[in-house]
TORKOL-4160 file (C-alpha; in steps of 0.2 Angstrom, whole numbers, padded with zeros to 4 digits, m for minus):
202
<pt num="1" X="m0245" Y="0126" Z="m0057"/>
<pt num="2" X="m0229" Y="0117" Z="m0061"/>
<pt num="3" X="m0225" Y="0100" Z="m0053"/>
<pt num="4" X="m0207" Y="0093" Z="m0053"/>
<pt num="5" X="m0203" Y="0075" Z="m0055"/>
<pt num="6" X="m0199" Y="0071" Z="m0040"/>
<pt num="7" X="m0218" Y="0077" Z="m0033"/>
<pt num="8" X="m0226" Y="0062" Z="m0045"/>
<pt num="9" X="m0219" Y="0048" Z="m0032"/>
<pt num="10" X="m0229" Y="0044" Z="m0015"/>
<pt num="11" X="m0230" Y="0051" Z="m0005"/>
<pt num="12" X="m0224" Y="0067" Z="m0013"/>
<pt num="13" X="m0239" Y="0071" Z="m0023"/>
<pt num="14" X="m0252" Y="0068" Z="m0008"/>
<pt num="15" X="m0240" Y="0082" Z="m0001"/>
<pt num="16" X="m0243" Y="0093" Z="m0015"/>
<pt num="17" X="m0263" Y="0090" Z="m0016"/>
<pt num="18" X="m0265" Y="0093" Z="0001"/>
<pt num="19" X="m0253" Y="0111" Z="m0002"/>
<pt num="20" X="m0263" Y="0114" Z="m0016"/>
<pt num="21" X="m0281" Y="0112" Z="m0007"/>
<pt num="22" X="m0276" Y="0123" Z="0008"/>
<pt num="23" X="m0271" Y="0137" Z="m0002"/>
<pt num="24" X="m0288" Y="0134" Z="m0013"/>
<pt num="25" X="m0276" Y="0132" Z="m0029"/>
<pt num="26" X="m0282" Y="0115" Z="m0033"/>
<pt num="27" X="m0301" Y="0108" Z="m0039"/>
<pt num="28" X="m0307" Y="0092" Z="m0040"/>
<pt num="29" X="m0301" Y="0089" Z="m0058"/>
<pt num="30" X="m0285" Y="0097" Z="m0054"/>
<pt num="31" X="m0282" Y="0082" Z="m0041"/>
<pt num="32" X="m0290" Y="0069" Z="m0054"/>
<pt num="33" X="m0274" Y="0073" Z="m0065"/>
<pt num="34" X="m0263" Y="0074" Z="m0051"/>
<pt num="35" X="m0268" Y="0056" Z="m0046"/>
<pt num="36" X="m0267" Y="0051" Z="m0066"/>
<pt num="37" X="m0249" Y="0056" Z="m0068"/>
<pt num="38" X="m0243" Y="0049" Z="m0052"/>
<pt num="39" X="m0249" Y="0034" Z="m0056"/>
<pt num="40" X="m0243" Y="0036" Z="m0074"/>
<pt num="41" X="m0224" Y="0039" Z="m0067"/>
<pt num="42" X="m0227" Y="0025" Z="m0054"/>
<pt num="43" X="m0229" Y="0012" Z="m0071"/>
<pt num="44" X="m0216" Y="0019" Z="m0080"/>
<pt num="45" X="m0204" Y="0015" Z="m0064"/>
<pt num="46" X="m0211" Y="m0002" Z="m0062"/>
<pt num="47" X="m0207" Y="m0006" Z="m0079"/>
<pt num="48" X="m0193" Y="0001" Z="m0079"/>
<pt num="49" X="m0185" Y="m0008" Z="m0063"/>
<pt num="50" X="m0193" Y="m0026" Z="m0076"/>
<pt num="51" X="m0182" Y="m0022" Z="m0089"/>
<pt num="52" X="m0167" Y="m0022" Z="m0077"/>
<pt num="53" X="m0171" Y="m0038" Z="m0068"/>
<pt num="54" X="m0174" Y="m0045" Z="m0085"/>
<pt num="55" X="m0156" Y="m0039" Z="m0092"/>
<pt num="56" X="m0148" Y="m0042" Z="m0076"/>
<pt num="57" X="m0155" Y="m0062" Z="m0078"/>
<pt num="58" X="m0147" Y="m0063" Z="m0097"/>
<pt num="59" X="m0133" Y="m0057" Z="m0093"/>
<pt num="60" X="m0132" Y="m0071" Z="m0078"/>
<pt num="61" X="m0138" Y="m0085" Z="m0090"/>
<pt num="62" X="m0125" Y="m0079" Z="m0104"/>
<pt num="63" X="m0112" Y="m0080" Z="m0090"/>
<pt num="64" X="m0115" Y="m0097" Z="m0084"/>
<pt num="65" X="m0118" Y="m0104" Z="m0102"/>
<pt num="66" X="m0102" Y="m0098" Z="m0106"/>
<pt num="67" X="m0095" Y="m0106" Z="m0091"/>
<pt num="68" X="m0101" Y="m0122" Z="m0094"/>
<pt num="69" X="m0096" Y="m0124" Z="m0114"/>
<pt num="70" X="m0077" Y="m0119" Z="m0109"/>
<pt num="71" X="m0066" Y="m0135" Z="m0110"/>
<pt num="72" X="m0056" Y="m0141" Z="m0095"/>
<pt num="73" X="m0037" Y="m0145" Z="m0097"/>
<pt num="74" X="m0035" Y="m0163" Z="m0105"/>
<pt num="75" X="m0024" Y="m0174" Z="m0091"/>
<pt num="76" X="m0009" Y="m0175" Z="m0100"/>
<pt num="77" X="0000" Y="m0165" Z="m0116"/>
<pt num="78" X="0017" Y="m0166" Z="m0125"/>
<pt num="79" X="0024" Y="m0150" Z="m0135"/>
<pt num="80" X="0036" Y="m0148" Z="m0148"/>
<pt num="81" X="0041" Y="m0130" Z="m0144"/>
<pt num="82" X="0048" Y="m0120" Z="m0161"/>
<pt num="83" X="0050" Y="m0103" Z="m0156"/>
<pt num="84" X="0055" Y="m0095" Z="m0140"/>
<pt num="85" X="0041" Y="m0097" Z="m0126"/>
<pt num="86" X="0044" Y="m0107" Z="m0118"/>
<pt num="87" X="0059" Y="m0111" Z="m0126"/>
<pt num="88" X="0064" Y="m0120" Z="m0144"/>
<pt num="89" X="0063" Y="m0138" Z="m0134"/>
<pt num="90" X="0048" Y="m0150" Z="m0126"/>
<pt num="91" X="0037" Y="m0148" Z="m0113"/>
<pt num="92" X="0026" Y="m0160" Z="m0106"/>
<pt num="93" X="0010" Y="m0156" Z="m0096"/>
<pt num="94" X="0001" Y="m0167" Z="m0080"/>
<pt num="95" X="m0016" Y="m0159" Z="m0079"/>
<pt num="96" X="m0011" Y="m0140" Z="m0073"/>
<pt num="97" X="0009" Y="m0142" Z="m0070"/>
<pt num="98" X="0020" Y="m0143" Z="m0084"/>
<pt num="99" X="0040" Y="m0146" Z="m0086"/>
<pt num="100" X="0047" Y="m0138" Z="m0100"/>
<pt num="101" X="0066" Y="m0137" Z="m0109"/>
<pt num="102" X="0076" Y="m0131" Z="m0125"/>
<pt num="103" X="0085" Y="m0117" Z="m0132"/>
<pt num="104" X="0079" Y="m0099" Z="m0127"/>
<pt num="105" X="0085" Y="m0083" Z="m0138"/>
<pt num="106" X="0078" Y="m0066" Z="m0135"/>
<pt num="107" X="0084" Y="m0048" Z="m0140"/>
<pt num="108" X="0086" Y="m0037" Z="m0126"/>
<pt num="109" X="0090" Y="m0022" Z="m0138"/>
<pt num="110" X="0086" Y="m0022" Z="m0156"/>
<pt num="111" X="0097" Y="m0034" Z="m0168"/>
<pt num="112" X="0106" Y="m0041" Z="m0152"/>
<pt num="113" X="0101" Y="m0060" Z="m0146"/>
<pt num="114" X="0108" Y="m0065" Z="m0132"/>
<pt num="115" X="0105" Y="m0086" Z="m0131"/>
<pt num="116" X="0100" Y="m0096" Z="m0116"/>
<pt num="117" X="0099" Y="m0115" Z="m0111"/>
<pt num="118" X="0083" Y="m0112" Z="m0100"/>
<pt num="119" X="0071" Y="m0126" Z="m0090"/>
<pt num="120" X="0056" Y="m0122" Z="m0078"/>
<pt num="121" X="0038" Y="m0125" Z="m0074"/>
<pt num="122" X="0022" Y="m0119" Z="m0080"/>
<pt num="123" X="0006" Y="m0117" Z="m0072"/>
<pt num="124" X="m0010" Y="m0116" Z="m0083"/>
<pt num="125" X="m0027" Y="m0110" Z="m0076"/>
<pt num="126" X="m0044" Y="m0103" Z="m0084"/>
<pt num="127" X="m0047" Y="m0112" Z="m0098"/>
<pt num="128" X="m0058" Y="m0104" Z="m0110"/>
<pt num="129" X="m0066" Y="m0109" Z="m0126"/>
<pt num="130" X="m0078" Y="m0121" Z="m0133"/>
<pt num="131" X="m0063" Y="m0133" Z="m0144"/>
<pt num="132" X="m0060" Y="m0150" Z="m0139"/>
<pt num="133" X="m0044" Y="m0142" Z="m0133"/>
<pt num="134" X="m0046" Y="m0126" Z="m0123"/>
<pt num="135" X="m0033" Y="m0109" Z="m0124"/>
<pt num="136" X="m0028" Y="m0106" Z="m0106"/>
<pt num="137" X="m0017" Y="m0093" Z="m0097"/>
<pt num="138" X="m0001" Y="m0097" Z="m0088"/>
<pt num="139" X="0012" Y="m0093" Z="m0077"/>
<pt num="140" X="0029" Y="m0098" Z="m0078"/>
<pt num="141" X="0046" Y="m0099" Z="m0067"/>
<pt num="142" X="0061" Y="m0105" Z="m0076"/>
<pt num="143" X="0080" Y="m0104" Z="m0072"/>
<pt num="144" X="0090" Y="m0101" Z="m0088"/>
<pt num="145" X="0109" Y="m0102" Z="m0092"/>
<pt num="146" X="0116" Y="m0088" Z="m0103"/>
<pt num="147" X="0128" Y="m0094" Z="m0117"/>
<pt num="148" X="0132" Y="m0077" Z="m0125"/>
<pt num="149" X="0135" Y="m0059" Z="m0124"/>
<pt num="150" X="0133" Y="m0050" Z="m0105"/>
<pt num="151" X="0125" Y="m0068" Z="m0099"/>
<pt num="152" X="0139" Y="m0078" Z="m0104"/>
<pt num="153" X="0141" Y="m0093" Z="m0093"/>
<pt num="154" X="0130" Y="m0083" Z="m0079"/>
<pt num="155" X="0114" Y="m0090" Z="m0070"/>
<pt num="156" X="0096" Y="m0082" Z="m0072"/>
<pt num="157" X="0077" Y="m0083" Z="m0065"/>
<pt num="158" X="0063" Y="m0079" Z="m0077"/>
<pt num="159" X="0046" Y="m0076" Z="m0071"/>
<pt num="160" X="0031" Y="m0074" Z="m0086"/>
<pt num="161" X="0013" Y="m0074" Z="m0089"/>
<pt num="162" X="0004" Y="m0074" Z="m0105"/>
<pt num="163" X="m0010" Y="m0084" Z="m0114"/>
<pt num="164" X="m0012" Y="m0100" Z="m0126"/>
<pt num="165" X="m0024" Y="m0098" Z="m0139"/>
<pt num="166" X="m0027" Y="m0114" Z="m0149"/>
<pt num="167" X="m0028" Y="m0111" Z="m0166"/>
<pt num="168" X="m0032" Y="m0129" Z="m0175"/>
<pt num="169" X="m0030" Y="m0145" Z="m0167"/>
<pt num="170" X="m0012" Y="m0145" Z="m0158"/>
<pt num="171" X="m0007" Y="m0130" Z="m0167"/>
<pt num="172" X="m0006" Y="m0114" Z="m0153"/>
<pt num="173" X="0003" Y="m0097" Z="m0151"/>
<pt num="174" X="0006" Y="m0088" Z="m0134"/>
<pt num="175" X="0010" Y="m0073" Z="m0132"/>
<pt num="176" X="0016" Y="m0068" Z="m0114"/>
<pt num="177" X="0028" Y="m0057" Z="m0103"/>
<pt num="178" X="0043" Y="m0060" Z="m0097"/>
<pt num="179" X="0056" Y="m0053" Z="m0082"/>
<pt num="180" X="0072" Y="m0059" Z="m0081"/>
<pt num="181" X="0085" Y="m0056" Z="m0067"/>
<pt num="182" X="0105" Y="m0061" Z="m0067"/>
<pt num="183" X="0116" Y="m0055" Z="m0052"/>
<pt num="184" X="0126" Y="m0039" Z="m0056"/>
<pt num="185" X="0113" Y="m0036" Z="m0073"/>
<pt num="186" X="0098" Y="m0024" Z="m0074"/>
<pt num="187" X="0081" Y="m0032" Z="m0074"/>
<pt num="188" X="0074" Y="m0035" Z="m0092"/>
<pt num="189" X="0056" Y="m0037" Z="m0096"/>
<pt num="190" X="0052" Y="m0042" Z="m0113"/>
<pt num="191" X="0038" Y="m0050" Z="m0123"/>
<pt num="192" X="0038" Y="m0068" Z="m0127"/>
<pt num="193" X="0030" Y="m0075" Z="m0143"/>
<pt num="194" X="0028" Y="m0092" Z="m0146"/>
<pt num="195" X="0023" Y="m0105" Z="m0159"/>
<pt num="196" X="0021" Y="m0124" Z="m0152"/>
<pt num="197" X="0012" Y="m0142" Z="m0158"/>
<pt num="198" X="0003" Y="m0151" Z="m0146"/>
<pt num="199" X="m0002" Y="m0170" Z="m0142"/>
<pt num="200" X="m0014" Y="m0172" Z="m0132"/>
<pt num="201" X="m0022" Y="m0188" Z="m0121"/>
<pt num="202" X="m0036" Y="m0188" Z="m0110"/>
């Protein structure tokens, strides 16, 4: 007689012995081996259901060690902005707020810059890392003020998220998106590279 798997679990295979007994089909050994394999399947479950408690804890512990070797945000930082994100300007941080302002170029069609004097606020949140000086994401507004092509003399909001990543002490590049809207000008979304070098006091 063939057994499927699901007759091995109480109380399944008591089911199938007593079946198995009324239609005289099943003798004494037969229900030894019955008993042997159910409890067989019932250790293999148990030890199955260990493992996953047992990864399920790693992967916890991993989790919260990782969590407590990121870095928080050191209380006060001063940039020297190079290129584009935020701007080609300084920026000065107070814990998750920073002010920022400079020069901002960016090619809405290939080979075509059109230039901004652009000023606004960062937010930074999530640190992440285990350098005295953690990467972070961000999210910016700014209002910028267009000083050529289509933009000329016109006033603009900018809106961008991206991400800091520190690369070796102050040095950092972000890397982020940007949406800008001008009245009577479609909305442009672009990419917003950056190189910056940082100061930081605690």
């Amino acid at each position: 007689m063939k057994y499927s798997k699901n007759q091995w679990q109480a109380p399944g295979f008591l089911i199938l012995i007593k079946k198995s007994l009324a239609a005289n089909v099943l003798d004494y050994d037969q229900v030894e081996g019955v008993l042997n394999r159910a409890l067989l399947h019932h250790k293999k479950n148990t030890m199955k259901t260990i493992l996953q408690i047992i990864i399920a804890f790693l992967l916890i512990n991993a989790v919260i060690s990782t969590a407590r070797a990121q870095t928080k945000l050191s209380k006060r930082e001063f940039s020297l902005n190079a290129f584009r994100n935020p701007s080609i300007g300084l920026e000065y941080r107070y814990q998750s707020v920073s002010i920022h302002a400079g020069y901002y170029s960016t090619a809405f069609a290939s080979g075509e810059y059109t230039n901004f004097i652009k000023t606004g606020f960062t937010y930074w949140f999530l640190p992440v890392g285990k350098r005295e000086n953690s990467s972070s994401f961000y999210s910016s507004v700014s209002y910028a003020r267009g000083l050529t092509r289509d933009y000329e003399n016109k006033s603009a909001a900018m809106g961008e998220v991206g991400f800091r990543w520190m690369i070796w002490k102050g040095l950092n590049l972000r890397i982020g998106v940007a949406v800008l809207a001008a009245k009577n000008e479609s909305l442009k979304i672009n990419p917003t590279p950056g190189i910056s070098y940082s100061f930081f006091f605690k």
